[in-house]
matplotlib code that plots the C-alpha trace (Angstrom):
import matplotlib.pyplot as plt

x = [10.2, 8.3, 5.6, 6.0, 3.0, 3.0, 1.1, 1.7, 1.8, -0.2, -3.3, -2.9, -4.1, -2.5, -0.8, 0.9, 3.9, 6.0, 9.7, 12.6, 14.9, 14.8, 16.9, 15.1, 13.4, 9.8, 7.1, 5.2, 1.5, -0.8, -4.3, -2.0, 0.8, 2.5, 6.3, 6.3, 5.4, 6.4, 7.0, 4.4, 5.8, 2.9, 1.7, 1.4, -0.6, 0.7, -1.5, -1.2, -0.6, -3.4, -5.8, -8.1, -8.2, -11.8, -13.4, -13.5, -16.1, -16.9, -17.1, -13.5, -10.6, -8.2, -9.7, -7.8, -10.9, -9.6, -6.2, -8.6]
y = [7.4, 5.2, 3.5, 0.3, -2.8, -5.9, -9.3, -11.9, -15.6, -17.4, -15.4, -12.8, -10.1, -7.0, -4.3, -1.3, -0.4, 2.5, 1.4, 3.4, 2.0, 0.1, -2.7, -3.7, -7.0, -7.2, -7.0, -9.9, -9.8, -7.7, -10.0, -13.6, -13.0, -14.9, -14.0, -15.0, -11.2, -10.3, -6.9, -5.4, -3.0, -0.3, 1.7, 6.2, 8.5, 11.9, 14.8, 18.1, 20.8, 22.8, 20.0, 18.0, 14.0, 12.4, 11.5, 7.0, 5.1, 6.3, 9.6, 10.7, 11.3, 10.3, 7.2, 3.9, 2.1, 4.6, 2.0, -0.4]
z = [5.0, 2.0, 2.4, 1.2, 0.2, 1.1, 0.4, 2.8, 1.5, 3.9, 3.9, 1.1, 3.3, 1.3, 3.5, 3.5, 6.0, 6.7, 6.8, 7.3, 5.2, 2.1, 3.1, 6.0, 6.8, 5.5, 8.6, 9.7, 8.3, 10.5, 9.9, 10.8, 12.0, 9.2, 8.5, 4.7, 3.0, -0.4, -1.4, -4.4, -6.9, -5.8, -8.8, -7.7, -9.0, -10.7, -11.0, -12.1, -9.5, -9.9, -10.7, -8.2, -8.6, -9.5, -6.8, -6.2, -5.7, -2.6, -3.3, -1.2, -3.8, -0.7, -0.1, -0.9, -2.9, -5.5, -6.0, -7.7]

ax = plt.figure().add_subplot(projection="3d")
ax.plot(x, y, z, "-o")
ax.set_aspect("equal")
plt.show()
């Protein structure tokens, strides 16, 4: 199943959501509740198999402050 992000229009809290299918109806905002969501065009990272990502600013290479 993709994982898909969202920005919802009333208080632009960014999210992300695991749907099961591509057609189905975006989710309601988790921070207001709000029903108006657009869908983000999410960018991914590619890496080579043997190689290890740089770390983010935290210090984790898994964490998500590395999306900038």
């Amino acid at each position: 199943m993709p994982i898909y992000e969202y920005r919802c229009a009333s208080c632009a809290e960014r999210f992300e959501m695991l749907m099961s299918r591509f057609d189905e109806p975006p989710p309601c905002c988790p921070k207001c509740g709000g029903a108006r969501v657009e869908k983000l065009h999410s960018a991914f990272a590619v890496t080579r198999p043997h190689e290890a990502a740089p770390p983010g600013p935290c210090g984790s290479p898994e964490c998500a402050c590395r999306r900038g």
